[in-house]
VOTI-693315 format. One record per residue: x, y, z of N, C-alpha, C, O in turn; residue in three letters. Coordinates in steps of 0.02 Angstrom, whole numbers, plus 50000, padded with zeros to 5 digits. Example, Ala and Ser with C-alpha at 12.3 -4.5 7.8 and 13.67 -1.06 7.14 Angstrom:
506604971650390506154977550390506604983550390507124983450423Ala;506424988850354506844994750357506455000250394506705005750402Ser;
//
This chain:
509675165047526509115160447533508645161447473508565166947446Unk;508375156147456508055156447380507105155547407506885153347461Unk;506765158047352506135158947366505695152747398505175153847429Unk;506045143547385505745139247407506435136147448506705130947429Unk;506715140647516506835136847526506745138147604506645143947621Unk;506785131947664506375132847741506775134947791507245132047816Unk;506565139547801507225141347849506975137747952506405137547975Unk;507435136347977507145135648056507085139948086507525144248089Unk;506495140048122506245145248172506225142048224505985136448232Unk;506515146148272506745145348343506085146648383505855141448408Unk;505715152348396505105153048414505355157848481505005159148529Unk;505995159848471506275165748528505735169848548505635171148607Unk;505305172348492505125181648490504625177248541504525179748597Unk;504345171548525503525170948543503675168348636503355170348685Unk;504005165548636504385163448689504295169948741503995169248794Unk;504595176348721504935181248748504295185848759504345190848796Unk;503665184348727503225188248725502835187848781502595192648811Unk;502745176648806502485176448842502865175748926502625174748982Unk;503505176748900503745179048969503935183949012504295184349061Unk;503515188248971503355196248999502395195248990502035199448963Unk;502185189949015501625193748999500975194648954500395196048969Unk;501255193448899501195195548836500615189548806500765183548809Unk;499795192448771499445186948761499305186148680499425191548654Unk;499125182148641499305180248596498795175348561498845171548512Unk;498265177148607497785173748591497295176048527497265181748504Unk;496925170248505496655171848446495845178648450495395177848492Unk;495835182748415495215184548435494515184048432494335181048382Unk;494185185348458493385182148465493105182848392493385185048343Unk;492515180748398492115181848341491685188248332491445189448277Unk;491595191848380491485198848417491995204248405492515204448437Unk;491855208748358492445215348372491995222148357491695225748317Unk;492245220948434491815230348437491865233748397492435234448377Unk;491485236648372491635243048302491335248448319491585253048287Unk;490735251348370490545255348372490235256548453490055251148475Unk;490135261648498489855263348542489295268148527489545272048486Unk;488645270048539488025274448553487685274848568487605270348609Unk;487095279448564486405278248595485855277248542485915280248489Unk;485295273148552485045274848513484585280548497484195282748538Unk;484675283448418484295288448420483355287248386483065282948353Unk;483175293348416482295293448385481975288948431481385287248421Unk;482415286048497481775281748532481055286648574480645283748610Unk;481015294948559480535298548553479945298348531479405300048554Unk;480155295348470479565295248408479175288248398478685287948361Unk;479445282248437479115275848439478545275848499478655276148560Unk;477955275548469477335276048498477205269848588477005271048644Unk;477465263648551477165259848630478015257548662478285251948660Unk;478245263548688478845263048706478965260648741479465257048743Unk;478375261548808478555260448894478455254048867479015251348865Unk;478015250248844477815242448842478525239048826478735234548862Unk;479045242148746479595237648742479865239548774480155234348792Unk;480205245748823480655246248856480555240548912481085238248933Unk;480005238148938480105233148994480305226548966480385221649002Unk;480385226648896480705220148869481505220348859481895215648856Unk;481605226948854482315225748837482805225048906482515227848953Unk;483345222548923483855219148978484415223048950484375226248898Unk;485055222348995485695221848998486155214048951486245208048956Unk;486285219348915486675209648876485995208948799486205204848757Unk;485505211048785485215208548744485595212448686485885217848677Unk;485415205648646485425207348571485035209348540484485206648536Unk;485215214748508484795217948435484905219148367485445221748353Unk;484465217648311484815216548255484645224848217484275229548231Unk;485085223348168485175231248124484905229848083484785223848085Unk;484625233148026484445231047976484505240247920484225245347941Unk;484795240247874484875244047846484425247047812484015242547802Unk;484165253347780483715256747768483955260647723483945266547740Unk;484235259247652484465264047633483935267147582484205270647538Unk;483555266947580482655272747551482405276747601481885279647587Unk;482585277647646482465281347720482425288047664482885288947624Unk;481955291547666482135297447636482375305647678482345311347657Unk;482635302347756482935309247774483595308647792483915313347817Unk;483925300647777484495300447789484955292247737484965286347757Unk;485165294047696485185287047658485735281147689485995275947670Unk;485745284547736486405279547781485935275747832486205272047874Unk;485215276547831485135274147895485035265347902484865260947863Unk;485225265647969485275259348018484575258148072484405260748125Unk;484285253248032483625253448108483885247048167484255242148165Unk;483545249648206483705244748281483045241548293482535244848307Unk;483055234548288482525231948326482665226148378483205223448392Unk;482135225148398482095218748465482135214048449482075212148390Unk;482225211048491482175201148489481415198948444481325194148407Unk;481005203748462480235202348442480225208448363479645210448354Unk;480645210848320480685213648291480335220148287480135222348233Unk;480235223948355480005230948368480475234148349481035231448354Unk;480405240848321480855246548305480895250248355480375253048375Unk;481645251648396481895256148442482205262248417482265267348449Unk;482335261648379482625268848348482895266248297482845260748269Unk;483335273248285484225272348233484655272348273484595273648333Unk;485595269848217486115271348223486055280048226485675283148188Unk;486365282248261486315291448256486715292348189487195288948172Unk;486385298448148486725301048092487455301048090487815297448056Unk;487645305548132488295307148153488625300848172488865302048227Unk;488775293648151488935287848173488725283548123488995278048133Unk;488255283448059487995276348032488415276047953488465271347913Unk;488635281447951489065282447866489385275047871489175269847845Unk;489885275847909490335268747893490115262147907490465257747882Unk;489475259547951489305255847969488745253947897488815248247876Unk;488475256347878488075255947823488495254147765488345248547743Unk;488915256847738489475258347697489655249547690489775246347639Unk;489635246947778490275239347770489565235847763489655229847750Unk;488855237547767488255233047780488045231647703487795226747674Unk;488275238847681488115236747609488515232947539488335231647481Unk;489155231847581489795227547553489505220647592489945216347593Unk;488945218647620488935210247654489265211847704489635206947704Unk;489475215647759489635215247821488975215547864488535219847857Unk;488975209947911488655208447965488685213348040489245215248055Unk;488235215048078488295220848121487665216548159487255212848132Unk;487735218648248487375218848281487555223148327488075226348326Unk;486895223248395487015228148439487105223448506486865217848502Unk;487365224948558486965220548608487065230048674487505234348677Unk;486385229148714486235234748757486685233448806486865227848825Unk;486905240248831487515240348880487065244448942487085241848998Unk;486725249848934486415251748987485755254548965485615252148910Unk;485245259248989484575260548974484215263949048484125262449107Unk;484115269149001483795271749069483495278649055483785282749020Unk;482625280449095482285284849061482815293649082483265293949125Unk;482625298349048482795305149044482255309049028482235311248971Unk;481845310449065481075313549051480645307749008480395302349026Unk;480655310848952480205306648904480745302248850480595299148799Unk;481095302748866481825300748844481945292948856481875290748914Unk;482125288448801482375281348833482995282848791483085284448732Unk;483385281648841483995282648826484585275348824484875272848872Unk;484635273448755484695265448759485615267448746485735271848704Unk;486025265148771486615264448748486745258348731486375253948753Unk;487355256348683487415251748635488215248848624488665252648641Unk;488325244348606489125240048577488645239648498488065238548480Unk;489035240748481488925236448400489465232748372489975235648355Unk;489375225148366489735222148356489805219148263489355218848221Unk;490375217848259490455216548182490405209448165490945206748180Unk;490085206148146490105197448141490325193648101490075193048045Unk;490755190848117491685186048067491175180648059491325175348031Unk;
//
C-alpha cells in the first residue's frame, strides 16, 4: 500500500468496544489536574466573613504570583468577589505554575470546607481549561 492510498475500514475494533461496554466518548472541557487544600487560609484577616460566602461547587480563580518573594511558584486563590483565600500548597504548585506560565488556563472549584480550630480548611479540584 502506497502513502496516498485509502484503505476500508470495517469499524470491527469500535464495534467490539461498545459491545462489552466500552465508552468512547469525547472528553469534557474539564480535566482534573490537581487535588488540595488550600494553604495560608490562617493568615487572611476577615476570614469568618468570606468563609460564609464560599459553597460546595464554587468556582475560584488562580492567578499566578511569580514575585512572591518566599516562593516563586506561587498560585493565589481567590473568590467570586476577588478575596484572597490562600495558596496552591508549595509542595503541589511547581507544575501548575510551570503550565500557567506557558498560557495554560487553571481553575479551582471547592469540594468540601470545614473549620479545624482556627483552621479553614478548604479542599479543592483544580481544573485545566481546553
Amino acid at each position: 500500500m502506497t502513502q496516498n492510498e485509502i484503505t476500508k475500514y470495517s469499524g470491527g475494533l469500535i464495534q467490539l468496544i461498545y459491545k462489552q461496554g466500552g465508552d468512547l466518548s469525547i472528553p469534557s472541557d474539564e480535566i482534573l489536574s490537581l487535588e488540595c487544600v488550600v494553604a495560608g487560609t490562617t493568615y487572611i484577616n476577615n476570614l469568618t466573613e468570606i468563609e460564609a460566602k464560599l459553597g460546595k461547587g464554587q468556582t475560584l480563580t488562580l492567578i499566578r504570583e511569580p514575585d512572591n518573594k518566599y516562593d516563586s511558584f506561587a498560585i493565589m486563590i481567590h473568590n467570586a468577589q476577588g478575596e484572597k483565600l490562600g495558596y496552591i500548597p508549595r509542595n503541589k504548585n511547581e507544575m501548575l505554575a510551570r503550565l500557567m506560565d506557558a498560557g495554560k488556563m487553571f481553575y479551582a472549584k471547592i469540594q468540601e470546607k470545614d473549620w479545624e480550630g482556627s483552621w479553614l480548611k478548604i479542599e479543592l479540584e483544580i481544573y485545566l481549561k481546553e
